[in-house]
Backbone of each chain as ProteinMPNN parsed JSONL, in Angstrom:
{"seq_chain_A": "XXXXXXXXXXXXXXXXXXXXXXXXXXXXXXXXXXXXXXXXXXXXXXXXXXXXXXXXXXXXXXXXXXXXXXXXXXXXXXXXXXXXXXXXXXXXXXXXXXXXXXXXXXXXXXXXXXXXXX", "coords_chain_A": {"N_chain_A": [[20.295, -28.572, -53.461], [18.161, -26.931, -51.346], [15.989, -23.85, -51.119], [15.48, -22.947, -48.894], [16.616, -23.869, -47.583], [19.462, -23.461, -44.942], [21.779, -24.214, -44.186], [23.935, -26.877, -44.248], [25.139, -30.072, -42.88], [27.921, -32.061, -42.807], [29.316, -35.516, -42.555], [32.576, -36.898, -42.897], [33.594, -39.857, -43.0], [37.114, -41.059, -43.094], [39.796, -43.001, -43.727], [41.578, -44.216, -41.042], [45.512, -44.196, -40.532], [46.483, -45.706, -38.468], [45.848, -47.167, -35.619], [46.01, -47.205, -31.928], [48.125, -46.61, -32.543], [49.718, -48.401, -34.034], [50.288, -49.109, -37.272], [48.578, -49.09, -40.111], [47.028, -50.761, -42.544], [45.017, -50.944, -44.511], [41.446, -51.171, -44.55], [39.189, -53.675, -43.996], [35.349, -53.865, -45.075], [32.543, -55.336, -44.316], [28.841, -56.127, -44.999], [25.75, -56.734, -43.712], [23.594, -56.692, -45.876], [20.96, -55.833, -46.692], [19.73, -55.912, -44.029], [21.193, -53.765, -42.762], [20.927, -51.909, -44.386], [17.967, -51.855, -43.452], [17.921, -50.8, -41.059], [19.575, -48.125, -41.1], [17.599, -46.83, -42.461], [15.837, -46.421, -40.637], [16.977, -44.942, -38.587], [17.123, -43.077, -40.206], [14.686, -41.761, -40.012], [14.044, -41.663, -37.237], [15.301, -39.397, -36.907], [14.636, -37.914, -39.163], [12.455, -37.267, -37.487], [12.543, -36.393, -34.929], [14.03, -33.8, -35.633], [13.686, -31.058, -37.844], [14.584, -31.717, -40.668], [15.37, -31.286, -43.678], [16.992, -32.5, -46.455], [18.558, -35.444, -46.099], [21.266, -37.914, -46.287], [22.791, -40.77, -46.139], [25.213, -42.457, -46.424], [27.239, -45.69, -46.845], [29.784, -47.431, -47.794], [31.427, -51.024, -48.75], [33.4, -53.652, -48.726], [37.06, -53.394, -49.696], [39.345, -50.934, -48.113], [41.367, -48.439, -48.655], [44.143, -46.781, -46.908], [43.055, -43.218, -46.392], [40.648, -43.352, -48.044], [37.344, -43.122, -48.028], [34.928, -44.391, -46.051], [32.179, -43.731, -45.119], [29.379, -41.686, -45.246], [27.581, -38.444, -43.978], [25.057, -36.72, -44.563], [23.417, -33.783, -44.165], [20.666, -30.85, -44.139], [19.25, -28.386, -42.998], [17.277, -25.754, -42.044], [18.33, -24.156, -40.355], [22.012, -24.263, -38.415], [22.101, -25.74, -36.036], [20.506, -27.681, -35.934], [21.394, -29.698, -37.452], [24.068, -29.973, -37.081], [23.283, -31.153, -34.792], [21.71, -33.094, -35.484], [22.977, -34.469, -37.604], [25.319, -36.011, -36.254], [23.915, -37.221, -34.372], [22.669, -39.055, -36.37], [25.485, -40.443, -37.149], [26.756, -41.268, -34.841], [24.008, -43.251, -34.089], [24.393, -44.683, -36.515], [26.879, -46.615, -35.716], [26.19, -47.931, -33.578], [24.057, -49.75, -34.546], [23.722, -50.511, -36.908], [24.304, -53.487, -39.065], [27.241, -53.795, -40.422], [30.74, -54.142, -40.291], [34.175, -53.974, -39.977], [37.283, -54.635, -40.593], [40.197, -54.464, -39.484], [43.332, -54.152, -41.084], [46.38, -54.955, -40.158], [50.243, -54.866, -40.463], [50.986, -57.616, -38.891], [49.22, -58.956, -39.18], [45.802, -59.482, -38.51], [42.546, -57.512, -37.415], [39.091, -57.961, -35.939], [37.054, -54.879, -35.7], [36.059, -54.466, -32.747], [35.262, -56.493, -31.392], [35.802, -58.38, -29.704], [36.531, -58.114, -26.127]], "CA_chain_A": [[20.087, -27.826, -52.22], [16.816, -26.222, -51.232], [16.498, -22.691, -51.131], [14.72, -22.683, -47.413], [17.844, -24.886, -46.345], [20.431, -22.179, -44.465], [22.844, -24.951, -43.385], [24.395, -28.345, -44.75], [26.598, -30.513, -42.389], [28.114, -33.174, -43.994], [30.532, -35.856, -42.008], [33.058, -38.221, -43.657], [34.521, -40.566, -42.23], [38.283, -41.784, -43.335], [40.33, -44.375, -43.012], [42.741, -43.439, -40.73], [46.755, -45.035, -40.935], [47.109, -46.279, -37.437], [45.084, -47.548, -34.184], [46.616, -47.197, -30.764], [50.185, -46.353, -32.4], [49.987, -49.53, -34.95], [50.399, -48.685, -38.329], [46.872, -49.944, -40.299], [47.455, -51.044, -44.084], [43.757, -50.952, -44.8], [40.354, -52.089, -43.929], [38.051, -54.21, -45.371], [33.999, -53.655, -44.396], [31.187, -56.096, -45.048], [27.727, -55.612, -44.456], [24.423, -57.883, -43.915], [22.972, -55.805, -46.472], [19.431, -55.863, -46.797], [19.598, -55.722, -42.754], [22.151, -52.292, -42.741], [19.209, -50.775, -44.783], [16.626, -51.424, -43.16], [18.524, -50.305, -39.576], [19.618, -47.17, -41.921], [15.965, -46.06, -43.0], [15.137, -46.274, -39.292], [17.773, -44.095, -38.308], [16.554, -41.685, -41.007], [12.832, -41.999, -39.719], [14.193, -41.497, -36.073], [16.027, -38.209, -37.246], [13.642, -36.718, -39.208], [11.12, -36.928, -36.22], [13.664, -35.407, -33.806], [14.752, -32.295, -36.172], [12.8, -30.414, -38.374], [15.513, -31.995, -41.851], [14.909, -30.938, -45.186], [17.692, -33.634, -46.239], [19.234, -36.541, -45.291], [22.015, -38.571, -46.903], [23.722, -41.566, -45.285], [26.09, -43.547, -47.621], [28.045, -46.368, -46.679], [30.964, -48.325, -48.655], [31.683, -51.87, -48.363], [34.761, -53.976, -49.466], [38.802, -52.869, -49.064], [39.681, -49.194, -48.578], [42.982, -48.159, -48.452], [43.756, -45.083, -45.604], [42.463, -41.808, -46.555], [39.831, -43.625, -48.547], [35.858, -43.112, -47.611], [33.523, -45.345, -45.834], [30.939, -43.562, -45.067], [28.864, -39.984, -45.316], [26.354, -38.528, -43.589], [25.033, -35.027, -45.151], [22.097, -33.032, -43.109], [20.33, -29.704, -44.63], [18.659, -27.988, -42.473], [17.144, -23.884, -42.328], [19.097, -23.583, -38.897], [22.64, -24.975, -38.472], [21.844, -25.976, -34.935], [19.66, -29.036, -35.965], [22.038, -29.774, -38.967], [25.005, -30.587, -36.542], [22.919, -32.299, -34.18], [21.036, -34.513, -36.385], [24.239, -35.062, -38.077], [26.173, -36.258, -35.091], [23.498, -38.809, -34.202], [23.25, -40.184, -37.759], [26.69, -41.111, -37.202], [26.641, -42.368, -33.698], [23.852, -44.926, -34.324], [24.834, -46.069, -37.35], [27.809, -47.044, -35.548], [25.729, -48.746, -32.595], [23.042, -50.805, -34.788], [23.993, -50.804, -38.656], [24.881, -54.463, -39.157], [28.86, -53.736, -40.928], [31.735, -54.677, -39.786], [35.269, -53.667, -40.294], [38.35, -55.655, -40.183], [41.832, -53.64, -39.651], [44.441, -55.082, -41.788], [47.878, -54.736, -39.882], [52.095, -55.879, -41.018], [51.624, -58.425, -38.371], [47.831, -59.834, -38.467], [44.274, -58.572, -39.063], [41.468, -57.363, -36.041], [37.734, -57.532, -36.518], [37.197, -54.138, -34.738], [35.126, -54.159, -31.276], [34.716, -57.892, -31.524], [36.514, -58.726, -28.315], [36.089, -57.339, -25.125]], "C_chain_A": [[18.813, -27.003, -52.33], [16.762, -24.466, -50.629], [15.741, -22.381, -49.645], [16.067, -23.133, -46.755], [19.213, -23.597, -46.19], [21.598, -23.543, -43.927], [23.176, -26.745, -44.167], [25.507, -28.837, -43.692], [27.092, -31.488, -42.751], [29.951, -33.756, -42.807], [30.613, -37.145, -43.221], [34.098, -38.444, -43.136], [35.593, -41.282, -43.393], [39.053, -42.5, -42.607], [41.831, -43.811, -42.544], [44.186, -44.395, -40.628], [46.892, -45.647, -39.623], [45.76, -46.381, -36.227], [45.946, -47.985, -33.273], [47.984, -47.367, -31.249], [50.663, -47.73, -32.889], [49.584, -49.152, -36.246], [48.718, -49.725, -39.234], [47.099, -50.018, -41.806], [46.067, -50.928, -44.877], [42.537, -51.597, -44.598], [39.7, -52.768, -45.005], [36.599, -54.427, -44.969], [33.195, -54.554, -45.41], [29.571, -56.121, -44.377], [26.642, -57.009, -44.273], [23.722, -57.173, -44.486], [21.701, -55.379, -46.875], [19.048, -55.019, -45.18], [19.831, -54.06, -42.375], [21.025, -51.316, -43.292], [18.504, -50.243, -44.37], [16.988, -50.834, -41.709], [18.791, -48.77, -40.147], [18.644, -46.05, -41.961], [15.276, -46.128, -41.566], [16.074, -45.42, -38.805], [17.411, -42.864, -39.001], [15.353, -41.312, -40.382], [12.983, -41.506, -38.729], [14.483, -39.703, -36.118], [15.441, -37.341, -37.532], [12.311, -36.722, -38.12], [11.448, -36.375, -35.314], [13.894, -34.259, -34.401], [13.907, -32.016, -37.694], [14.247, -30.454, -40.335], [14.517, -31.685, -43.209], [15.374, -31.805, -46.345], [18.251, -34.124, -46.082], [20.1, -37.102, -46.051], [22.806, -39.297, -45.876], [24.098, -42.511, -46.28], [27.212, -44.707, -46.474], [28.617, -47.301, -47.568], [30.998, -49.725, -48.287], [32.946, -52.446, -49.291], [36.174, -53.206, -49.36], [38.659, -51.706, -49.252], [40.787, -48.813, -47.831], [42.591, -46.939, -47.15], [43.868, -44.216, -46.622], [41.007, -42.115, -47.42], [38.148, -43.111, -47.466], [34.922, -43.914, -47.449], [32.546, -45.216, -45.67], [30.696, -41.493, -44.878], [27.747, -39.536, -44.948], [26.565, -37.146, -44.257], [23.407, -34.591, -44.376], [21.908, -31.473, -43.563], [19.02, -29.569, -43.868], [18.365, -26.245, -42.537], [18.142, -23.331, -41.367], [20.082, -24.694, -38.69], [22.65, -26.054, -36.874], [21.155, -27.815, -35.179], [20.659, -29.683, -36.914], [23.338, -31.051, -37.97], [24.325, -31.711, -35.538], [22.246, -33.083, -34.703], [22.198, -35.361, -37.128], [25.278, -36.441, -37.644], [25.528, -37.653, -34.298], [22.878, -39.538, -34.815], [24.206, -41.175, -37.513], [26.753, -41.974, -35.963], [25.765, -43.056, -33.181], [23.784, -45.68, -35.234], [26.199, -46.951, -36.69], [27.585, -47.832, -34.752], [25.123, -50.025, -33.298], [23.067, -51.088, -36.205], [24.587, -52.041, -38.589], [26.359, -53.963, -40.296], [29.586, -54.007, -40.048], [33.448, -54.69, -40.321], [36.227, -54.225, -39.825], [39.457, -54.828, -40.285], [42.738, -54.918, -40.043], [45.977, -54.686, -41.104], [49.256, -55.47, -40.811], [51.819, -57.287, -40.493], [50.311, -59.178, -38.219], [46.856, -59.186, -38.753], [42.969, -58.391, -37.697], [40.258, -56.945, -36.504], [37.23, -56.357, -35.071], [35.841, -54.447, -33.895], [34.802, -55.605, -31.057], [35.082, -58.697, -30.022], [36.64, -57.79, -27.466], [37.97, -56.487, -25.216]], "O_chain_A": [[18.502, -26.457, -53.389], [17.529, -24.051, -49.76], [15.478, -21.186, -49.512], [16.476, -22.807, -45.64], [19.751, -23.01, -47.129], [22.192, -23.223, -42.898], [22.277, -27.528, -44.474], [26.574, -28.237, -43.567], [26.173, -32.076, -43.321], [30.964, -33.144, -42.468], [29.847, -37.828, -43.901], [35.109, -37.803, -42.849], [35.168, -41.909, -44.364], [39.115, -42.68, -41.391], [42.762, -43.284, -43.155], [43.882, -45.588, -40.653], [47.825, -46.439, -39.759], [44.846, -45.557, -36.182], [46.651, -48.967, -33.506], [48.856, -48.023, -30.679], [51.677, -48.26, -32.436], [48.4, -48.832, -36.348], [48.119, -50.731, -38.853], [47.451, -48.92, -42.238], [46.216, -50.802, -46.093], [42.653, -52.814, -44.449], [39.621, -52.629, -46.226], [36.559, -55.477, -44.327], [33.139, -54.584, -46.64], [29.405, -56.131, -43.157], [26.888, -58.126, -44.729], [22.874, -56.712, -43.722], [21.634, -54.326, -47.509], [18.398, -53.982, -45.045], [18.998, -53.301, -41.88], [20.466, -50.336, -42.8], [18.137, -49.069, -44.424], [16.004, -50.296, -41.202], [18.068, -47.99, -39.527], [18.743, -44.861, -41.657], [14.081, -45.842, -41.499], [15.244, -44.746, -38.196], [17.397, -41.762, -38.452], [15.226, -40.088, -40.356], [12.182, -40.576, -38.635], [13.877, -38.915, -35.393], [15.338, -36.268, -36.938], [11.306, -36.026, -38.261], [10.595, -35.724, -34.711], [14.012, -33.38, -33.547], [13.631, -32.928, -38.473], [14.61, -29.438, -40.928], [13.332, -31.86, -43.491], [14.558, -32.02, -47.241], [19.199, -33.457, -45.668], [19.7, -36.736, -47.156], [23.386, -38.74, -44.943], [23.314, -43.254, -46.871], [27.792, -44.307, -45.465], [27.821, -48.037, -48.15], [30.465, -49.809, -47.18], [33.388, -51.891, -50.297], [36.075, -52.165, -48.71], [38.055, -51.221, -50.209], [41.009, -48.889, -46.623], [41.559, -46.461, -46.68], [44.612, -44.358, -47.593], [40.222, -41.17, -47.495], [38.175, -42.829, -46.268], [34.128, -44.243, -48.33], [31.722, -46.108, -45.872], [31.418, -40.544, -44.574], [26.75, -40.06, -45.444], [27.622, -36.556, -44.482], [22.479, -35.382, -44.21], [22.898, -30.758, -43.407], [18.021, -30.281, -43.966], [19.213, -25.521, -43.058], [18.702, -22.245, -41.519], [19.678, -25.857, -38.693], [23.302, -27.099, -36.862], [21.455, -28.835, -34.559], [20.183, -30.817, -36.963], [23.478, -32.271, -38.062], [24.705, -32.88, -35.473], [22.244, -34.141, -34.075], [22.288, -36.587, -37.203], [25.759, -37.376, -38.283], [26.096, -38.641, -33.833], [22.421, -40.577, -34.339], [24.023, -42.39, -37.584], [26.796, -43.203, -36.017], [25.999, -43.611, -32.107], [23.387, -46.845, -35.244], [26.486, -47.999, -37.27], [28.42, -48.735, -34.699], [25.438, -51.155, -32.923], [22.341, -51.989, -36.625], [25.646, -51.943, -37.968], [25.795, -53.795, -41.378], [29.138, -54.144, -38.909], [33.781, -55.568, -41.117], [36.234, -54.42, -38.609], [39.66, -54.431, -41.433], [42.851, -56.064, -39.609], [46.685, -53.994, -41.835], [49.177, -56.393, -41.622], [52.183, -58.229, -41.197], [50.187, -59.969, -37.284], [47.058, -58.129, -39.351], [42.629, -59.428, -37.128], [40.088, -55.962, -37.226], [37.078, -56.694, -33.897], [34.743, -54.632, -34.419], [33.808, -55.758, -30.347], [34.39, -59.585, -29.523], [36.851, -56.64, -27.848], [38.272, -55.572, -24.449]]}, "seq_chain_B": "XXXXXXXXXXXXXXXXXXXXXXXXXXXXXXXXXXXXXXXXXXXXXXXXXXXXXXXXXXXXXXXXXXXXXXXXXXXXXXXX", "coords_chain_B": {"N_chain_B": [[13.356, -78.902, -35.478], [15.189, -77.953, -38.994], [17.612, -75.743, -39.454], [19.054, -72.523, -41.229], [21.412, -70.663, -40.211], [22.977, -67.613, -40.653], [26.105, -66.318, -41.067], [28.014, -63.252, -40.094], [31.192, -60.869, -40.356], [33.254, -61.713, -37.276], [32.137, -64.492, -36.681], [31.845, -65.406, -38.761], [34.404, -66.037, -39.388], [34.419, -67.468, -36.925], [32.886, -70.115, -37.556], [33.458, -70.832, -39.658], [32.431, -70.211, -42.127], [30.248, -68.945, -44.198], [27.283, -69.282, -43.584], [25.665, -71.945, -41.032], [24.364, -75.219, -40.766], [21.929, -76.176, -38.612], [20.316, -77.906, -36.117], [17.2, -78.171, -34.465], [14.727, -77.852, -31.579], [11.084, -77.867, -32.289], [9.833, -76.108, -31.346], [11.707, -73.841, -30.869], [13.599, -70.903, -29.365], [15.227, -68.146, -29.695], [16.737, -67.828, -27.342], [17.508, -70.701, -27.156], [18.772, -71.523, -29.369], [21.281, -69.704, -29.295], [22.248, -71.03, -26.966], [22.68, -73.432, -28.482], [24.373, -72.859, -30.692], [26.541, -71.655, -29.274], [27.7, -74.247, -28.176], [28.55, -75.294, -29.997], [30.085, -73.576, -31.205], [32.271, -72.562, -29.006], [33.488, -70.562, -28.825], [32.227, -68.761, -29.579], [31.459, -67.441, -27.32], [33.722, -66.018, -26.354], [33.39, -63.649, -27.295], [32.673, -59.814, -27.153], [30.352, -59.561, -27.06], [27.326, -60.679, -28.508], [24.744, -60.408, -31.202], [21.216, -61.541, -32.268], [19.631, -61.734, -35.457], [16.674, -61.501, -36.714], [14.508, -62.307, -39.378], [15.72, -60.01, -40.197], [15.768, -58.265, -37.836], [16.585, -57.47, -35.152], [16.582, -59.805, -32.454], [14.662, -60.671, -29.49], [15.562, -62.75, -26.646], [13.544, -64.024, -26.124], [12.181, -65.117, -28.254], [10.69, -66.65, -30.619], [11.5, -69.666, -32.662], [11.248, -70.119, -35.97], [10.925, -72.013, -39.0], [10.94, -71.32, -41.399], [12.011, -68.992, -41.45], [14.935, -66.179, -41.759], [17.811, -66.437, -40.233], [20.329, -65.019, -38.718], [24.042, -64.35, -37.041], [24.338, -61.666, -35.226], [27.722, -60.484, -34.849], [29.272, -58.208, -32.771], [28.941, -54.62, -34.018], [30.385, -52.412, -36.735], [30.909, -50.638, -38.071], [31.147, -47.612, -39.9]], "CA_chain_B": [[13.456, -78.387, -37.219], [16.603, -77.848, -39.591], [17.447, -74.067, -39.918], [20.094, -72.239, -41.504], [22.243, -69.549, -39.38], [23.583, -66.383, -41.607], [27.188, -65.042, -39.909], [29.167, -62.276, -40.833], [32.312, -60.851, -39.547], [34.221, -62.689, -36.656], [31.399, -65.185, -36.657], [32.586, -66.012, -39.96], [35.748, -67.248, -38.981], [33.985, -68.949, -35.863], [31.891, -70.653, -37.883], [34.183, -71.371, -40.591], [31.491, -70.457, -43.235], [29.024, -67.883, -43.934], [26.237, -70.419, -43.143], [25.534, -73.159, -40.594], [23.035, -75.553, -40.331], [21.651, -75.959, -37.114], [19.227, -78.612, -35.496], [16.583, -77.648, -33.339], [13.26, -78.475, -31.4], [10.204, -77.219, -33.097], [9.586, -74.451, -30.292], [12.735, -73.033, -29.881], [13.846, -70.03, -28.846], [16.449, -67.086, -29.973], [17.914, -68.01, -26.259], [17.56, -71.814, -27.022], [19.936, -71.141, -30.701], [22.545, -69.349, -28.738], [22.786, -71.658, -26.763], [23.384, -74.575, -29.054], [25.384, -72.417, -31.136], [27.469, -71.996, -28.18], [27.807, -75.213, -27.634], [28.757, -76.064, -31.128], [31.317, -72.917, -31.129], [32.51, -72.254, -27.724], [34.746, -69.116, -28.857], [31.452, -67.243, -29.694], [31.54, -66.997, -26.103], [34.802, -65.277, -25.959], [33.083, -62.038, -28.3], [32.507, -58.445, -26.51], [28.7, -59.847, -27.14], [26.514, -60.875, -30.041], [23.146, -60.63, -31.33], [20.756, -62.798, -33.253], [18.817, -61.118, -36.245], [15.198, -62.534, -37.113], [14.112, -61.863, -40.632], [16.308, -58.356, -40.603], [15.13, -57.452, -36.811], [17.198, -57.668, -33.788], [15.803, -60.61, -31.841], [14.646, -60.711, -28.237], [15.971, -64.148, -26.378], [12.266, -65.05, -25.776], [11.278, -64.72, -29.181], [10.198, -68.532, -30.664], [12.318, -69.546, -34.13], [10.626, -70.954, -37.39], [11.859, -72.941, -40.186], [11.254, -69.863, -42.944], [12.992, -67.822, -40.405], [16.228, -65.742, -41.885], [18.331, -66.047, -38.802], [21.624, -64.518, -38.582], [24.758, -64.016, -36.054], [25.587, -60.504, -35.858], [29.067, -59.927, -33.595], [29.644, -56.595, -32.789], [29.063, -54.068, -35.623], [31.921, -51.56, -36.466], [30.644, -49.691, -39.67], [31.238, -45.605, -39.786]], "C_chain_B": [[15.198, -78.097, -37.787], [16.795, -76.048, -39.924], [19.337, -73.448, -40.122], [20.522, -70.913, -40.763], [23.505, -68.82, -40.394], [25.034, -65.511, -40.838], [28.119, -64.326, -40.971], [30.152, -61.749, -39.423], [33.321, -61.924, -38.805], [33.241, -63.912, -36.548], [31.26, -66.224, -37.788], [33.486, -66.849, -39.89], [35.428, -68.392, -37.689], [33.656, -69.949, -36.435], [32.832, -71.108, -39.211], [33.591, -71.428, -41.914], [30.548, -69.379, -42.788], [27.543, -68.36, -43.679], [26.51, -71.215, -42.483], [24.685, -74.051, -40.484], [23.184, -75.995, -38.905], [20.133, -76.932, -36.722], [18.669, -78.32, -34.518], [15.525, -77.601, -32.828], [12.348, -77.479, -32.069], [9.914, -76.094, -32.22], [10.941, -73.849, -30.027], [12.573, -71.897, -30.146], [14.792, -69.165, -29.308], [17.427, -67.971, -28.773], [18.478, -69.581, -26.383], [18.631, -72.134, -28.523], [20.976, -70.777, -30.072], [22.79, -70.224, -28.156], [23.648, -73.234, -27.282], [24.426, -74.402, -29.705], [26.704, -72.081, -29.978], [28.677, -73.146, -27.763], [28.747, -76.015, -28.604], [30.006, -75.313, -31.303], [31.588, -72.456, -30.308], [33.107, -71.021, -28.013], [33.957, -68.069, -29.521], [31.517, -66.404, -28.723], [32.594, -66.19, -25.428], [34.655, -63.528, -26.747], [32.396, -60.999, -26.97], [30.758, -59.333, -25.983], [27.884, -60.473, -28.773], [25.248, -60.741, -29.773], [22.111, -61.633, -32.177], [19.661, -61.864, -34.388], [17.645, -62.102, -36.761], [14.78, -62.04, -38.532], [14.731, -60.034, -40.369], [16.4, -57.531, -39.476], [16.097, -57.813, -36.054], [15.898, -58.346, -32.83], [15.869, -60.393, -30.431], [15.161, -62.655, -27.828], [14.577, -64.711, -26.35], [11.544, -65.075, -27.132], [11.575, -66.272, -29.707], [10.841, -68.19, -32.543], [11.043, -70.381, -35.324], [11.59, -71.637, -38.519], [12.486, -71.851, -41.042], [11.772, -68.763, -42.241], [13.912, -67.509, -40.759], [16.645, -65.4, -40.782], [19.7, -65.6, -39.123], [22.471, -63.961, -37.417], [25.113, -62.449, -36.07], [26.93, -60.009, -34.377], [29.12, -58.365, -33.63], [29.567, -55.59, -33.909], [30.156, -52.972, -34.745], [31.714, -50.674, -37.839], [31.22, -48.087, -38.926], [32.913, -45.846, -39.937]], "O_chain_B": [[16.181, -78.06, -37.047], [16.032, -75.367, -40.61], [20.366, -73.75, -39.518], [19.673, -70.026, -40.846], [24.575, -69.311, -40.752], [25.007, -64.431, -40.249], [28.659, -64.603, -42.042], [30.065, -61.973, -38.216], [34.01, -62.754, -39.398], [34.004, -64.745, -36.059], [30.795, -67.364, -37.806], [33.504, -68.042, -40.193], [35.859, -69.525, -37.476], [34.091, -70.976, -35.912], [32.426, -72.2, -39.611], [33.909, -72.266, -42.759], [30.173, -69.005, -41.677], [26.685, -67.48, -43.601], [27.596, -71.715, -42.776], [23.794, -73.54, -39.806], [24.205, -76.138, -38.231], [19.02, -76.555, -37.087], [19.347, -78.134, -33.508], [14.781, -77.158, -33.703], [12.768, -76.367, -32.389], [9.771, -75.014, -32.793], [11.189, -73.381, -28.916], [11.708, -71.524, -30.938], [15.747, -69.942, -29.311], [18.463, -68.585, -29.032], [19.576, -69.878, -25.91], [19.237, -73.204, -28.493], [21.89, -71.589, -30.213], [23.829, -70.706, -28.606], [24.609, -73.857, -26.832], [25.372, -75.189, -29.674], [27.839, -72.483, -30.236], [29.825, -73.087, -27.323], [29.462, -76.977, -28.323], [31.027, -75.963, -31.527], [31.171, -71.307, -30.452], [33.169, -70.339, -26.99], [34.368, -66.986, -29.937], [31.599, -65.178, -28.79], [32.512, -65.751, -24.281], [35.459, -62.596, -26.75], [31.745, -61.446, -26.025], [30.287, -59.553, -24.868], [28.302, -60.473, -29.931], [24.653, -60.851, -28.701], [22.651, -62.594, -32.726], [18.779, -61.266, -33.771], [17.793, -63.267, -37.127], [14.848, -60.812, -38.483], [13.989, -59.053, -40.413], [16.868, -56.395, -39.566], [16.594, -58.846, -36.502], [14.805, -57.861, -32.535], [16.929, -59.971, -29.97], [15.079, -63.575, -28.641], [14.465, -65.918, -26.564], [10.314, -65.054, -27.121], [12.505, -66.961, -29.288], [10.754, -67.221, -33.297], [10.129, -71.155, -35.04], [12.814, -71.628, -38.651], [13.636, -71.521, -41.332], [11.86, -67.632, -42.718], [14.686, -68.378, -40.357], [16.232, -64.407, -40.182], [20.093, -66.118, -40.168], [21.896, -63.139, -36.704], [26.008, -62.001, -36.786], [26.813, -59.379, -33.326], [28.988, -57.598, -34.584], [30.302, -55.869, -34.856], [30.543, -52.709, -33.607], [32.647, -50.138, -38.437], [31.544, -47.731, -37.793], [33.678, -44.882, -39.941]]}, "name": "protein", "num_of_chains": 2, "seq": "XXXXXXXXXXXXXXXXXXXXXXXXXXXXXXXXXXXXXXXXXXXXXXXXXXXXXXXXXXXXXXXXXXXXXXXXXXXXXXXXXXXXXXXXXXXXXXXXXXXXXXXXXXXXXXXXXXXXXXXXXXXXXXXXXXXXXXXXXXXXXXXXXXXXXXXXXXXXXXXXXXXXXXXXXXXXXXXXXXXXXXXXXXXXXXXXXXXXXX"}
């Protein structure tokens, strides 16, 4: 941590036990990985040109993860928490638009590749 | 030309393989791939949407394919 930086926000996303009131046994995420990167490091690039970041961290997991497990982490240090949360916030919501991954919910009764169908 | 098509996710199971090969006139097209791929798996056509990746990029439909071209399906992403 940098001693100018007054603020860290830091999201992590878990795997939660159920979707729409169906119990969820665990996911399993695979990436086009080279691709996820380089969509990644443009998301960083985008970020720090929008908000005045000191730094950045965006992790993502791939392969099975049970629920409560961790797929992904964004962390944002900024002097003012103001930029921190909002740089944070749309880390997360376009890696979720343009990051090539892909998550499969494992149910009792069958498996759903999420958003894949209208 | 002969070109290989990279899918992940549900495109996977369309496709029955994380690779396809794919025949195709020497000028084609991003839009002129979907459509053969289409044609070849009709139940792409039943996805939210898809995209086509060009060496790592998100392709436009008018954009013209090559041989040494890494092409890839991507269905819907769902990471975070």
């Amino acid at each position: 941590m940098l001693p100018e930086s007054g603020g860290i926000d830091v999201f992590i996303g878990t795997v939660r036990n159920a979707t729409k009131g169906k119990a969820v046994l665990r996911l399993e995420f695979e990436a086009y990985e080279k691709m996820a990167i380089a969509e990644m490091e443009k998301i960083a690039a985008e970020a720090i040109s929008k908000w005045p970041i000191q730094r950045l961290l965006i992790h993502h997991r791939t392969g099975i993860l049970a629920v409560g497990e961790v797929p992904v982490i964004i962390a944002v240090s900024t002097a003012h928490r103001a930029a921190a949360f909002e740089a944070c916030r749309y880390v997360i919501d376009t890696l979720k638009q343009t990051v090539p991954i892909w998550k499969k919910e494992i149910f009792e009764d069958g498996e759903v590749w999420v958003a894949a169908h209208p | 030309m002969n070109i290989n098509v990279l899918a992940f996710g549900i495109a996977k199971d369309i496709f029955g393989g994380s690779t396809v090969r794919l025949e195709l006139a020497n000028d084609a097209t991003v839009y002129n791939l979907k459509y053969s791929l289409e044609n070849q798996y009709p139940r792409l056509k039943q996805l939210a949407s898809y995209m086509i990746a060009v060496n790592n990029e998100y392709a436009l439909l008018g954009d013209t394919i090559h041989e040494s071209d890494e092409i890839a399906v991507i269905p819907p992403v769902s990471g975070g």
